[in-house]
C-alpha atoms as an extended CHARMM CRD file, in Angstrom:
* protein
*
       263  EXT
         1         1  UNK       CA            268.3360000000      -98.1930000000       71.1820000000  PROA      1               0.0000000000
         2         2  UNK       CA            268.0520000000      -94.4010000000       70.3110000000  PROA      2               0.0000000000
         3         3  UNK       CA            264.3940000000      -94.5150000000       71.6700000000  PROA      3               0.0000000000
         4         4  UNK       CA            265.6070000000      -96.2600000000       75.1290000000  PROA      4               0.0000000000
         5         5  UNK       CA            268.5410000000      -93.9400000000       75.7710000000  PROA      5               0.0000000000
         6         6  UNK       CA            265.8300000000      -90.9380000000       74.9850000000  PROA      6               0.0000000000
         7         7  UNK       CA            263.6190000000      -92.4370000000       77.3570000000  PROA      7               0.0000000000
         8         8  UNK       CA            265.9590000000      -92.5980000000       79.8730000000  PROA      8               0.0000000000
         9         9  UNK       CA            267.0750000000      -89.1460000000       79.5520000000  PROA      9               0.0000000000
        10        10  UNK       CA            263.7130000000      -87.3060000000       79.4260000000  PROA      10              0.0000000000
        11        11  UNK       CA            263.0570000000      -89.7930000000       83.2180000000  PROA      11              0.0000000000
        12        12  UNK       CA            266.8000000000      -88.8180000000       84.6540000000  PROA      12              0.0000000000
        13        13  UNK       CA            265.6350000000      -84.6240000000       83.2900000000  PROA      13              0.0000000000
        14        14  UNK       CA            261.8100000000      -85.0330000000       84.9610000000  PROA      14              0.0000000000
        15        15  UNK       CA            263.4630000000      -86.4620000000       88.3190000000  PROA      15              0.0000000000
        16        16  UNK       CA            265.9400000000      -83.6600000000       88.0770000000  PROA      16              0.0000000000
        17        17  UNK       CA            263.2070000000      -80.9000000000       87.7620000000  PROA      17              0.0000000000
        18        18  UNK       CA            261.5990000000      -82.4420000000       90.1300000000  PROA      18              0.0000000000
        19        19  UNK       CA            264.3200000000      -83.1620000000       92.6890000000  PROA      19              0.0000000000
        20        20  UNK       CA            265.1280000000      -79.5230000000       92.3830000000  PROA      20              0.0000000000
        21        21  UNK       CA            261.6040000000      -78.5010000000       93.0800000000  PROA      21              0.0000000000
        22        22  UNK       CA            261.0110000000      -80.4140000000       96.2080000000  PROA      22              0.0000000000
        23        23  UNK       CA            264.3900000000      -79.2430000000       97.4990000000  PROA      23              0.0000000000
        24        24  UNK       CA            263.4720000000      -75.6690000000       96.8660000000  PROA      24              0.0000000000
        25        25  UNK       CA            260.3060000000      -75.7600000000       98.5020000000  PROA      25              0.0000000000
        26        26  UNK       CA            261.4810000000      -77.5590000000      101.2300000000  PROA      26              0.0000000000
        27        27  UNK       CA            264.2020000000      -74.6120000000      101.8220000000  PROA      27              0.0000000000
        28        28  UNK       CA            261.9120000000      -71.9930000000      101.7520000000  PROA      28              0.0000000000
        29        29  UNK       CA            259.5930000000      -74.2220000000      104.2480000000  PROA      29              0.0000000000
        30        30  UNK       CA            262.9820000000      -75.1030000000      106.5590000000  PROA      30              0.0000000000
        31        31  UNK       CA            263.9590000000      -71.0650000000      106.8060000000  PROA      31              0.0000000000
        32        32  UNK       CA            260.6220000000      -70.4500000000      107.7980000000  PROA      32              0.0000000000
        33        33  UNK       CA            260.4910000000      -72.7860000000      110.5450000000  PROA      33              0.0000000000
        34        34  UNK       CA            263.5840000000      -71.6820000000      111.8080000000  PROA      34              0.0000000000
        35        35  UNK       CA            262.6260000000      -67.9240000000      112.0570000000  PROA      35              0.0000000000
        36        36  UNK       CA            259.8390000000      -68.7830000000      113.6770000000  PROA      36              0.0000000000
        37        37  UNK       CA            261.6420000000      -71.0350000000      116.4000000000  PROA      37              0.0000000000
        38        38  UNK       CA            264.8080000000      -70.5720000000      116.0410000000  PROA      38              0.0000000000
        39        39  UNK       CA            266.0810000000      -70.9230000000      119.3050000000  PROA      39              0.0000000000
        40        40  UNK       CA            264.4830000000      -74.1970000000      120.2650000000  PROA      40              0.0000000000
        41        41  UNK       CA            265.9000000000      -75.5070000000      117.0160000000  PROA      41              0.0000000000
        42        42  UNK       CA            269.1140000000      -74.5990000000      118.0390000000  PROA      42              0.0000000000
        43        43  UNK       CA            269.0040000000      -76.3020000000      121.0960000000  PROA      43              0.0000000000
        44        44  UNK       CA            267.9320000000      -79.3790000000      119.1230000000  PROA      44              0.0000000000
        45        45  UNK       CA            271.0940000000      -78.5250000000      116.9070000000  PROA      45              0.0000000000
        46        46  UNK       CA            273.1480000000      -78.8490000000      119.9910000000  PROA      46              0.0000000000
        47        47  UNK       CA            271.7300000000      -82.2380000000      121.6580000000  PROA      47              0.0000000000
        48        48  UNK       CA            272.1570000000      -83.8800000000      117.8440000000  PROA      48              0.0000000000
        49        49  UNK       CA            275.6710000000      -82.8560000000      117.9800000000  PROA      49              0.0000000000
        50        50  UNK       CA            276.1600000000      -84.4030000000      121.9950000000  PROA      50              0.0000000000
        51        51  UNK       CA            274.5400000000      -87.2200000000      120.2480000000  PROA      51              0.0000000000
        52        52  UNK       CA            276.4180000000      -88.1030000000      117.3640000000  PROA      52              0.0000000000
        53        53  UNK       CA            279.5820000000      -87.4870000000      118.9360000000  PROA      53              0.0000000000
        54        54  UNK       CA            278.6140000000      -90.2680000000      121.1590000000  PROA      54              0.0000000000
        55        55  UNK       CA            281.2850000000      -93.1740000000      121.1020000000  PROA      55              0.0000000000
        56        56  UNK       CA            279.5040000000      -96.1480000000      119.4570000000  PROA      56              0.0000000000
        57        57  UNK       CA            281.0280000000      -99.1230000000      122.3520000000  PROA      57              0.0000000000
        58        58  UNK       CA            279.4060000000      -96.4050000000      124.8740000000  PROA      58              0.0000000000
        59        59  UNK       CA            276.1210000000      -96.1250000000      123.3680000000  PROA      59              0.0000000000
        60        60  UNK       CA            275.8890000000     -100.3170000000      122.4390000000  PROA      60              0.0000000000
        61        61  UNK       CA            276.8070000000     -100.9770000000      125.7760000000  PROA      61              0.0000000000
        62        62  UNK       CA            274.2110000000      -98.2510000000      127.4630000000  PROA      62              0.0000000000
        63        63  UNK       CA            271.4840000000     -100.2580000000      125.7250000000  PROA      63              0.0000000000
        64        64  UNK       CA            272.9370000000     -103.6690000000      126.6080000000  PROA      64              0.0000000000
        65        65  UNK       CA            272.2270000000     -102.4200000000      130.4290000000  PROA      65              0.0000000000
        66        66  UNK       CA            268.9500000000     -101.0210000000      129.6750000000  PROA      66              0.0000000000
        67        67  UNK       CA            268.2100000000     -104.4380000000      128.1820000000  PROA      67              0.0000000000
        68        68  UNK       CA            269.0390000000     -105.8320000000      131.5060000000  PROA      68              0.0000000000
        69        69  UNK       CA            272.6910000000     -107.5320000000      131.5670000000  PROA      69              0.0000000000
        70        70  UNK       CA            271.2300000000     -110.8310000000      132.9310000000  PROA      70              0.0000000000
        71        71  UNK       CA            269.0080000000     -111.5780000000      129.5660000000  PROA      71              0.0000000000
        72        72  UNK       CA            271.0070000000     -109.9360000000      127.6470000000  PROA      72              0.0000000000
        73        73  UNK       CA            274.2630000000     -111.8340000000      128.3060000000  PROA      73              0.0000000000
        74        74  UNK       CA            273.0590000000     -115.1750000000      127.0050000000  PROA      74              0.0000000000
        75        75  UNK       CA            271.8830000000     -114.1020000000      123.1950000000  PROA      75              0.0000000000
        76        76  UNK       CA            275.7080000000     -112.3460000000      123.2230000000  PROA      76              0.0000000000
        77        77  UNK       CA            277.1370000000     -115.9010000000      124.2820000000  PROA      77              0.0000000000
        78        78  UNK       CA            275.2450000000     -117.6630000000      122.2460000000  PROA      78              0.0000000000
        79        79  UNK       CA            276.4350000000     -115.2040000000      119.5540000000  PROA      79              0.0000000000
        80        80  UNK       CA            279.9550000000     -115.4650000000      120.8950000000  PROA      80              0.0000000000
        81        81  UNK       CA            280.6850000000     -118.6040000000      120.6520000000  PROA      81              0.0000000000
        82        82  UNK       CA            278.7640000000     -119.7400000000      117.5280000000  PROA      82              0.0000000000
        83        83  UNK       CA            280.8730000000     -116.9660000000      116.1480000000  PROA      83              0.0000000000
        84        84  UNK       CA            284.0920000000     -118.9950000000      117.2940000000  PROA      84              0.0000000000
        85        85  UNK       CA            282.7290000000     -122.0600000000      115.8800000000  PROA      85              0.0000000000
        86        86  UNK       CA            282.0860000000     -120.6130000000      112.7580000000  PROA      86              0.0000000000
        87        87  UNK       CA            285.1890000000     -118.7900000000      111.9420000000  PROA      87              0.0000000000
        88        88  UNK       CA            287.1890000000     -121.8660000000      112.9470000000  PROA      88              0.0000000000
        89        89  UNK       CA            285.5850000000     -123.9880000000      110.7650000000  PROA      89              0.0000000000
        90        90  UNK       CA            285.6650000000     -121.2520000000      107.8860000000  PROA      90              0.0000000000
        91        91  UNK       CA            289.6740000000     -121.5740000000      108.4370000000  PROA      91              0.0000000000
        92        92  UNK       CA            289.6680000000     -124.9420000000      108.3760000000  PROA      92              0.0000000000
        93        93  UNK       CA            288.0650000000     -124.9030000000      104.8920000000  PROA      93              0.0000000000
        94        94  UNK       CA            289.8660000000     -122.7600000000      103.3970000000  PROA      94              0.0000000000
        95        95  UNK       CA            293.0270000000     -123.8700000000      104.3690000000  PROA      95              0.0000000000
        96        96  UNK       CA            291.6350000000     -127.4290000000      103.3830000000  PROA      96              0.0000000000
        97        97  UNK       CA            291.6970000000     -126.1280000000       99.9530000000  PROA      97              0.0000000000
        98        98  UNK       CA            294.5450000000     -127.1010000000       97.1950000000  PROA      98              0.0000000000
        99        99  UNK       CA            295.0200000000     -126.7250000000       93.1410000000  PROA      99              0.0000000000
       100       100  UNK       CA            292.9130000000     -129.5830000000       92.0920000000  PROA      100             0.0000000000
       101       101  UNK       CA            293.9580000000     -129.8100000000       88.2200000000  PROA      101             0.0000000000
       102       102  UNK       CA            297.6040000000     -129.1760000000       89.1330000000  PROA      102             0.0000000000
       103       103  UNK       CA            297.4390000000     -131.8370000000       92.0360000000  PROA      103             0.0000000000
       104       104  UNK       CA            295.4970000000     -134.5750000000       89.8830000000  PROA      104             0.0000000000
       105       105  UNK       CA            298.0390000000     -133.7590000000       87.0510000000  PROA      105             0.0000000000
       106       106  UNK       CA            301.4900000000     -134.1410000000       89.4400000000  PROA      106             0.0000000000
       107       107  UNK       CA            299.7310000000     -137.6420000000       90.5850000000  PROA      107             0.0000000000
       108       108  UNK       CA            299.1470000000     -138.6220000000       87.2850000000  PROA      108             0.0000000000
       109       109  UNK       CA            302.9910000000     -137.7040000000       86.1970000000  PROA      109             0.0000000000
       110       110  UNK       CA            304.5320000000     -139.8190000000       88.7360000000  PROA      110             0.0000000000
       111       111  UNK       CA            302.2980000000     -142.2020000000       88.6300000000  PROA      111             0.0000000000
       112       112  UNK       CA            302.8830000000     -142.7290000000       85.1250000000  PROA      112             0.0000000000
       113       113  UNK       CA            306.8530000000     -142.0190000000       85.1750000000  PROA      113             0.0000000000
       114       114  UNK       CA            307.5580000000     -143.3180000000       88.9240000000  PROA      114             0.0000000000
       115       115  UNK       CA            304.5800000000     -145.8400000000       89.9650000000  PROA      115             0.0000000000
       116       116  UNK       CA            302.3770000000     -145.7090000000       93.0380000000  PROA      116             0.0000000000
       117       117  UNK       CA            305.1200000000     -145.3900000000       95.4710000000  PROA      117             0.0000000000
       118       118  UNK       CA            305.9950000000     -142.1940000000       94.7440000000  PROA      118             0.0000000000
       119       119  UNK       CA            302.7420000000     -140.9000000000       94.0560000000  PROA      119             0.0000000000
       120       120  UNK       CA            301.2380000000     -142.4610000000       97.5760000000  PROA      120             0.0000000000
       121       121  UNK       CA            304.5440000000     -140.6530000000       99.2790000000  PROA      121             0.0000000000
       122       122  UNK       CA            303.3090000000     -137.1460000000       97.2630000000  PROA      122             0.0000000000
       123       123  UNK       CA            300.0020000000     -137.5400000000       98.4480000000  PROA      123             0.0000000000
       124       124  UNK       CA            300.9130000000     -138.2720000000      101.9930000000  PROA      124             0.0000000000
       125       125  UNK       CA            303.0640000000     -134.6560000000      102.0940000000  PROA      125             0.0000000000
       126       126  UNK       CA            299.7420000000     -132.6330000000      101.0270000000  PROA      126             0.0000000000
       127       127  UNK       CA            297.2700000000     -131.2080000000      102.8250000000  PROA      127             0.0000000000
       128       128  UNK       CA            293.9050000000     -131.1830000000      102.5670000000  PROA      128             0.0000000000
       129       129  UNK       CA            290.8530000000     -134.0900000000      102.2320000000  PROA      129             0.0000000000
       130       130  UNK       CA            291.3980000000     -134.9760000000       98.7250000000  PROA      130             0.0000000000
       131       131  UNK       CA            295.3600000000     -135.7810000000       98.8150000000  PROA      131             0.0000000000
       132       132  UNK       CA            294.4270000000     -137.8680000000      102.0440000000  PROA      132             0.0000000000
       133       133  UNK       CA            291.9150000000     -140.1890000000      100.3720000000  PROA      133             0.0000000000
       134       134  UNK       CA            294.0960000000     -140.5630000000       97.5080000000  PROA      134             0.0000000000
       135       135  UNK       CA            296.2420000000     -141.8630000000      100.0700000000  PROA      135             0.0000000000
       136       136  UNK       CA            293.8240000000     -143.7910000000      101.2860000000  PROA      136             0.0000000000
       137       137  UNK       CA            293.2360000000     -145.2310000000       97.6250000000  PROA      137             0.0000000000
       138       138  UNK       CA            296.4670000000     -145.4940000000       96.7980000000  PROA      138             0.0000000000
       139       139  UNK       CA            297.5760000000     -148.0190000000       99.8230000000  PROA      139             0.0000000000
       140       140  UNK       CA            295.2220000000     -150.5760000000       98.9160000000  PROA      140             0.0000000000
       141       141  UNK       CA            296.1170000000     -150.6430000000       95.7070000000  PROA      141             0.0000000000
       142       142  UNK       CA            298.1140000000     -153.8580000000       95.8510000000  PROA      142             0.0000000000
       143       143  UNK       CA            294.5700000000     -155.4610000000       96.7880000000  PROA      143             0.0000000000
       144       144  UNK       CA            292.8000000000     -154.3210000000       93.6480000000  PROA      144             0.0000000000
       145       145  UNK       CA            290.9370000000     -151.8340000000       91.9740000000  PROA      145             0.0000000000
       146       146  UNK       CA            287.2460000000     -152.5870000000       93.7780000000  PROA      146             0.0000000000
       147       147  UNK       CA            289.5260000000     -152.5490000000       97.3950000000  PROA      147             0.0000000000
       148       148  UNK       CA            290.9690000000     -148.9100000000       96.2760000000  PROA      148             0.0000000000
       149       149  UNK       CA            286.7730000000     -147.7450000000       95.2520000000  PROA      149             0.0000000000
       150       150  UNK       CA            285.5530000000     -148.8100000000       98.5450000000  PROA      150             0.0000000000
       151       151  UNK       CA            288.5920000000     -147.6160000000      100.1210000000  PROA      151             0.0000000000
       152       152  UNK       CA            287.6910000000     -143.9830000000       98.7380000000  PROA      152             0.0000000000
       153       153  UNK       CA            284.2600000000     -143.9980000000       99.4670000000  PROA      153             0.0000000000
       154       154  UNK       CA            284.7590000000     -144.8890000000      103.3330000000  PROA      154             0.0000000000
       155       155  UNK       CA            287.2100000000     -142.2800000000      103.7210000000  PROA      155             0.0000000000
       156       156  UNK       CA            285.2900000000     -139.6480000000      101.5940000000  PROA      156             0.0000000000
       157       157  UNK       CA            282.4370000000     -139.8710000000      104.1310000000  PROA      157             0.0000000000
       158       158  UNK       CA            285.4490000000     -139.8370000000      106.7470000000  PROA      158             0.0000000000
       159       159  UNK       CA            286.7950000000     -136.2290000000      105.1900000000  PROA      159             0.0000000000
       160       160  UNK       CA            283.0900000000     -135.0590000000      104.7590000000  PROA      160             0.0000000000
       161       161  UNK       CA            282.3430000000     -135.8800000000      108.4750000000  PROA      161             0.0000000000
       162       162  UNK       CA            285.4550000000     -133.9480000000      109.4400000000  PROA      162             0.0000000000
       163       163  UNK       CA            284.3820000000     -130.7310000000      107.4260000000  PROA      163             0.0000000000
       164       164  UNK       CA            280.5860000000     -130.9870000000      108.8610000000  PROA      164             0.0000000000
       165       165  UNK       CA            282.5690000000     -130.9280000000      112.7720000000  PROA      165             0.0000000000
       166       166  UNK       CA            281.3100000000     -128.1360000000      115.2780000000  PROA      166             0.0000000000
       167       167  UNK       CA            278.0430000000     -127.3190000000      112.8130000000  PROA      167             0.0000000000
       168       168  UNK       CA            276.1090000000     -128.7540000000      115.1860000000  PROA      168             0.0000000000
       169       169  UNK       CA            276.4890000000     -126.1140000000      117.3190000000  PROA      169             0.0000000000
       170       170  UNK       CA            276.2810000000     -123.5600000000      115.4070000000  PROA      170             0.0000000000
       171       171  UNK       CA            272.7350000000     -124.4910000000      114.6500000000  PROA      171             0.0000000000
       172       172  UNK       CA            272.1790000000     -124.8520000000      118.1010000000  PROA      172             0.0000000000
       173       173  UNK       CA            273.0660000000     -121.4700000000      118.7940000000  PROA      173             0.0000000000
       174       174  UNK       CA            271.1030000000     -120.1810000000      115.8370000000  PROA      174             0.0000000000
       175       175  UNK       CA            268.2280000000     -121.7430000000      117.6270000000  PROA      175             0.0000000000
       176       176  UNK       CA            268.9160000000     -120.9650000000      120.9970000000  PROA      176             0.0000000000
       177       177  UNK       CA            269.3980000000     -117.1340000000      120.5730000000  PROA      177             0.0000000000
       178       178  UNK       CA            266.1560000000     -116.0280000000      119.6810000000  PROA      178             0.0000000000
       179       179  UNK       CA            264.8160000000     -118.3790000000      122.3220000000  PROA      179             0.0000000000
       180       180  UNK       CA            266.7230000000     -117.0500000000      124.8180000000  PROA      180             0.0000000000
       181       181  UNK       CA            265.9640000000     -113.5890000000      123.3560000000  PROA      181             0.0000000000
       182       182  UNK       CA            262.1670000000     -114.2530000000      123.4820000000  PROA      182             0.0000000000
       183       183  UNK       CA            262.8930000000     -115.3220000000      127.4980000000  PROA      183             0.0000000000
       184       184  UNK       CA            263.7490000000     -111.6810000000      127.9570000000  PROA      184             0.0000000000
       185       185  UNK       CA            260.5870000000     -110.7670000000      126.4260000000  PROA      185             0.0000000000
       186       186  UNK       CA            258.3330000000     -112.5120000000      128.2420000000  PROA      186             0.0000000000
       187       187  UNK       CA            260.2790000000     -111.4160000000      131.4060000000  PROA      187             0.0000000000
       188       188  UNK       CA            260.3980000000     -107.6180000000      130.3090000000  PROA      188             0.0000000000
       189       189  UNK       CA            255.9030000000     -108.2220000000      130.1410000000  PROA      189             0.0000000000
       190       190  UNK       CA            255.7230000000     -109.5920000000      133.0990000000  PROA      190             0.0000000000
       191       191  UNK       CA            258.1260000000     -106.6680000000      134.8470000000  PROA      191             0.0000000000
       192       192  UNK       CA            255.6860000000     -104.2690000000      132.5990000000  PROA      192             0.0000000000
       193       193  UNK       CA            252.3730000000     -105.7330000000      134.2220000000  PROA      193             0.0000000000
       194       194  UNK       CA            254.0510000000     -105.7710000000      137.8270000000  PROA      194             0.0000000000
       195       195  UNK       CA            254.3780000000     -102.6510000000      137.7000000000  PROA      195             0.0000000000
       196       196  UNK       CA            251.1750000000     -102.2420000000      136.5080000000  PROA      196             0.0000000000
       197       197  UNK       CA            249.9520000000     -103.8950000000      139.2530000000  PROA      197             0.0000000000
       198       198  UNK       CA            251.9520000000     -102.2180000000      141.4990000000  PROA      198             0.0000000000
       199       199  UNK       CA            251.2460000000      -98.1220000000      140.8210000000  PROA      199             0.0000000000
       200       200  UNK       CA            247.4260000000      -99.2230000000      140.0390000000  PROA      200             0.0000000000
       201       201  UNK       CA            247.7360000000      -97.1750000000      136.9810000000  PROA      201             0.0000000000
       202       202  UNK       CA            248.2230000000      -97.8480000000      133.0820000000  PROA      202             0.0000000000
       203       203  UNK       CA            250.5320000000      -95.0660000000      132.2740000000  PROA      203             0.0000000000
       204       204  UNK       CA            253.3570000000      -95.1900000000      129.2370000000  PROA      204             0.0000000000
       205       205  UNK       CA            256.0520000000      -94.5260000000      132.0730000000  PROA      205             0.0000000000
       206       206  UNK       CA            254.8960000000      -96.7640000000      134.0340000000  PROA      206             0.0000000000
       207       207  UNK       CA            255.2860000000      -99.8810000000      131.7560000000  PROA      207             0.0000000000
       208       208  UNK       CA            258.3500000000      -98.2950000000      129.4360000000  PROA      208             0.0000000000
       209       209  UNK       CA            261.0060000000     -100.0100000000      131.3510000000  PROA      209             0.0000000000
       210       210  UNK       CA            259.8220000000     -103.6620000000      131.0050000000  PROA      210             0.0000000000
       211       211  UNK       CA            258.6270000000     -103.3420000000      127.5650000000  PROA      211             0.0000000000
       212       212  UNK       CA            262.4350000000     -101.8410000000      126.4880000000  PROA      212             0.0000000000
       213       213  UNK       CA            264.0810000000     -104.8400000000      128.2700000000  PROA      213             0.0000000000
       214       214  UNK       CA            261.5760000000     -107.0780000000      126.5250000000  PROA      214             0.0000000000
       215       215  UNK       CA            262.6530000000     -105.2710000000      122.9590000000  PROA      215             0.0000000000
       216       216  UNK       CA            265.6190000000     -105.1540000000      123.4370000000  PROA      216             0.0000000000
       217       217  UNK       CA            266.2010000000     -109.0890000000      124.4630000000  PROA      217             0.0000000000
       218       218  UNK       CA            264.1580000000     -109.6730000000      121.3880000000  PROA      218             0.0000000000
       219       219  UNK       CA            266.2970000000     -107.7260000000      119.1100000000  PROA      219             0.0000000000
       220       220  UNK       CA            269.7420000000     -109.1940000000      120.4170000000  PROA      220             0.0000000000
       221       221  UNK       CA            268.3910000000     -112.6160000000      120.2730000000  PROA      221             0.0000000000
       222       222  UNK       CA            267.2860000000     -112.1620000000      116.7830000000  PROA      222             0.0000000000
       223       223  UNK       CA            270.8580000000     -110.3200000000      115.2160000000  PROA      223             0.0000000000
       224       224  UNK       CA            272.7260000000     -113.0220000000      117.2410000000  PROA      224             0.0000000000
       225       225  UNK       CA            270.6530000000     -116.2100000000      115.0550000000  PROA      225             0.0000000000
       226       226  UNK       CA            270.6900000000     -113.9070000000      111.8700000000  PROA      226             0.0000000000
       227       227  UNK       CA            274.1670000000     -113.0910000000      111.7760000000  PROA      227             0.0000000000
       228       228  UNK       CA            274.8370000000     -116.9610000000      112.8160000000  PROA      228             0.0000000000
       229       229  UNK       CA            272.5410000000     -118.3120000000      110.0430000000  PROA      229             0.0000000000
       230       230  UNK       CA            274.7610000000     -116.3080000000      107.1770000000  PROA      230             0.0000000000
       231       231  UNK       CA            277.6570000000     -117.7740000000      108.7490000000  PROA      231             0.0000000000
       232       232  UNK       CA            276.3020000000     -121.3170000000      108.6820000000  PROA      232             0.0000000000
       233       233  UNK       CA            274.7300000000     -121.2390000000      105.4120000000  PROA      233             0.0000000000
       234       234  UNK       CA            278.5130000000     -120.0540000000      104.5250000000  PROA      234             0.0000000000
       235       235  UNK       CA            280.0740000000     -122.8860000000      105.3340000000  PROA      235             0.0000000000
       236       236  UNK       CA            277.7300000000     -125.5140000000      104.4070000000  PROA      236             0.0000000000
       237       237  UNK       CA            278.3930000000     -124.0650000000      100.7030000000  PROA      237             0.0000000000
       238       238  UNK       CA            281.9140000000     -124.0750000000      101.0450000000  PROA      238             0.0000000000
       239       239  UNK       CA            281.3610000000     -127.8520000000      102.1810000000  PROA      239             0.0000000000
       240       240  UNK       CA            279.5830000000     -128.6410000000       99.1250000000  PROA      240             0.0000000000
       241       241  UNK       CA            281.7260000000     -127.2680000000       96.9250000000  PROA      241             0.0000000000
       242       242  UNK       CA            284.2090000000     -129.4100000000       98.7950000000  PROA      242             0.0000000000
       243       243  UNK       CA            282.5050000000     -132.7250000000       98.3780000000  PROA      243             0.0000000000
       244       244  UNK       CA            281.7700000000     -132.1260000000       94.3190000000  PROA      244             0.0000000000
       245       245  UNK       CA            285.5950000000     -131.6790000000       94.0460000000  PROA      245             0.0000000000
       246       246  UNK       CA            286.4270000000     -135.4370000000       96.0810000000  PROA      246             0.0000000000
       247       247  UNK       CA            283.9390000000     -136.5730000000       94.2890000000  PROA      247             0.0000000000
       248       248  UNK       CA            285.1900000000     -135.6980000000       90.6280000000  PROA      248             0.0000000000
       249       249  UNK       CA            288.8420000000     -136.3220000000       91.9160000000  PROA      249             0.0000000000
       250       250  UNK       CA            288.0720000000     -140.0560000000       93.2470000000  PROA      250             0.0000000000
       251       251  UNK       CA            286.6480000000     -140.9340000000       90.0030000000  PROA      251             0.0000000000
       252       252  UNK       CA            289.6920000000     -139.7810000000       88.2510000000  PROA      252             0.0000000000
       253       253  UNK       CA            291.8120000000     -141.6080000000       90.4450000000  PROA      253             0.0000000000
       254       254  UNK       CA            290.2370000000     -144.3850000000       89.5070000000  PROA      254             0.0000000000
       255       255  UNK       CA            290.5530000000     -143.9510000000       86.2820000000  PROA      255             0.0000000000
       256       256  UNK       CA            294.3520000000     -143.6500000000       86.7950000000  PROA      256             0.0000000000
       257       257  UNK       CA            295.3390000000     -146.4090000000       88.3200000000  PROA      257             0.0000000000
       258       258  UNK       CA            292.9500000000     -148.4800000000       85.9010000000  PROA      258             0.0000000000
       259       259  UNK       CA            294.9940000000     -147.3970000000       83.1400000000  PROA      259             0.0000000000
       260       260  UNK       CA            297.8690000000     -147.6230000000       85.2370000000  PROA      260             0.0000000000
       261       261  UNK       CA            297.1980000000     -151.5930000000       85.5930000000  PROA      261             0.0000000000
       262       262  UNK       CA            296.6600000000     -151.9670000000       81.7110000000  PROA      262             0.0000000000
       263       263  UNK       CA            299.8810000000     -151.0650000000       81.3170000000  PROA      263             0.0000000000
């Protein structure tokens, strides 16, 4: 231990030297760049400052127009509305979500000290997926034990199905954004060749409009799918967590009310 924490010390005291070194030399290499031009530099100074004082709404939306607003819009609305999807679903999760061990445990108790009507009336006043295919359980009851399993089971798949609503469009967006992104690229190439074709000369200004709109499409369309695919991957875990926790909680209730008919 001794050895590793003089290891580390001698590397953090090299880097140190060393830090200090470069930022000495490149001092004495910065002041002599500035006497040398220092009034260009200062003009550079200046534009930085215009620059960074730049809203950032003014400069996103300046290169949303340079992008051209017509390819541009559709990544955004892609990005838009699988943003709505996603964020409603992510609500609808969480507030899907309940005390598991406290509400198997107040089922249990008046099942136990009240029978099934009261626990089927408990069940009925909470939210959530689990409490409703207890519910679901619990009203067949009266026709068995295998009746209350498949009961469970059909409505588990019913509660899953419910969670797993709208995803389908997310991922539709996720792979429509790009898509719609690469559009604008191939647009923005054949602008750039046009006007090619058109000044009958291959010059960097003559071509840097339609290759920025093709970029710049590009680039939307890809944040838009990214941003959408962390999202989606999101929820999917949420609903998986979801699904273990039915899954444990049906079996218990099975358990219940099979010691609840021994009785």
């Amino acid at each position: 231990m001794k050895k590793l924490f003089l290891v580390l010390a001698a590397a953090t005291l090299s880097f140190g030297a060393a830090y200090a070194q470069e930022a000495n030399e490149a001092a004495a290499q910065q002041a002599t760049v500035e006497q040398v031009v220092d009034a260009p530099a200062e003009e550079a100074e200046a534009e930085e400052v215009e620059l960074q004082g730049e809203p950032m709404h003014f400069a996103l939306l300046k290169k949303f127009l340079e992008g051209g607003w017509g390819w541009m819009l559709l990544p955004l609305i892609c990005l838009i509305l699988g943003m709505a999807v996603a964020v409603e679903r992510i609500l609808y999760l969480a507030l899907s979500k309940i005390n598991t061990k406290k509400f198997l445990a107040r089922v249990e108790e008046l099942l136990n000290n009240e029978g099934v009507e009261a626990a089927k009336e408990y069940c009925r006043n909470t939210r959530g997926p689990i409490a409703s295919i207890f519910y679901q359980g619990l009203m067949r009851y009266d026709q068995g034990i295998e009746s209350v399993e498949k009961a469970v089971v059909s409505y588990g798949s019913v509660q899953q199905g419910n969670m797993e609503s709208g995803l389908s469009w997310v991922s539709l967006f996720i792979a429509l954004a790009p898509s719609l992104g690469f559009m604008g690229t191939v647009v923005g190439m054949i602008q750039a060749f046009d006007d090619i074709q058109a000044q009958a000369t291959i010059s960097p200004a003559v071509v840097a409009g339609g290759i920025k709109v093709a970029l710049l499409t590009t680039m939307l369309g890809l944040i838009a799918a990214v941003v959408l695919q962390v999202f989606f991957n999101y929820i999917l875990a949420q609903i998986e967590a979801q699904v273990v926790k039915m899954e444990d909680s049906s079996i218990q209730l099975i358990d219940m009310l099979t010691a609840y008919n021994k009785r």
